[in-house]
C-alpha angles and dihedrals in degrees: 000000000000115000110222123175115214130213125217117188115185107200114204130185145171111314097023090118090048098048091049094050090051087046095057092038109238133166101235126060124208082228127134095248097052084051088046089049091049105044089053089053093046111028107104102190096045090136092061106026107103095195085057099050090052086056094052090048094055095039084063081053092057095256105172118151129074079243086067085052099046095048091047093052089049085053090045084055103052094045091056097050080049102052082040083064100052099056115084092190117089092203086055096050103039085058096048083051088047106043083047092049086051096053092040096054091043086059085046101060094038087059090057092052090043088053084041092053089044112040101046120201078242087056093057096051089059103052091049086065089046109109106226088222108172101359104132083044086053095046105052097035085084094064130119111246086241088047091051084051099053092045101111089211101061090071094053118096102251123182105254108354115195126172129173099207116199103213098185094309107322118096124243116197113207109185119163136110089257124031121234122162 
């Protein structure tokens, strides 16, 4: 008998957490909107975390993806190492760095518990028992047609292969033992 090791790569992207919750049914989303729900129930220094209040300013612009957030922490950052800059004493500017890093690790560990409250022990045992049927199918039928050409696997013999391709709404099969397209 002939010892083959097998690899298994799991790839996982933007929105993976969200659509297994769905899947499973559950009452709470990793989204955005349900963090920022939660951190304005359970953050107790809302008033003085600086973090926080920039939140709040780009939720009443209709802020709503993890992108939003992202893009508003890296801001924050680089305000901060600017306003770092412009101060000549250190005093000053270790306690702009200190009171940041403050806000920054409150919203930290609130994130956790969010993920905590979220994501039960009871959650994860069930997805341990979900099959990841078509996921790769799944996964790279949202690629460009540009983006499927340039993928370096596509061109290696594989057992099996088999790709469901979206073309703008109409459906494209690929089955063969080695992928040219």
């Amino acid at each position: 008998m002939k010892n083959e090791n097998v690899v298994i790569t799991y790839i996982i992207g933007n929105g993976f957490d969200m659509a297994v919750l769905e899947a499973l049914g559950q009452e709470y989303s990793t989204s955005y909107e349900e963090f920022y729900n939660y951190l304005s129930f359970f953050l107790k220094n809302k008033d003085k975390n600086s973090i926080y209040k920039k939140i709040l300013e780009s939720k009443n612009k209709n802020d709503k993806l993890w992108t939003d957030y992202e893009l508003l922490l890296q801001d924050l950052v680089h305000q901060k190492i600017s306003e770092i800059g412009q101060v000549e004493n250190q005093n000053q500017k270790k306690d702009i760095y200190e009171d940041f890093m403050k806000d920054w690790e409150e919203i930290q560990y609130k994130f956790s518990d969010f993920l905590n409250y979220v994501i039960t022990p009871d959650t994860l045992k069930k997805v341990s028992n979900m099959a990841g049927i078509n996921s790769l199918e799944r996964c790279l039928g949202e690629l460009s047609f540009e983006d499927w050409k340039s993928l370096r696997f596509r061109l290696l013999p594989c057992h099996e292969c088999k790709l469901t391709y979206n073309i703008t709404g109409s459906v494209a099969k690929f089955s063969d033992k080695s992928i040219l397209v």
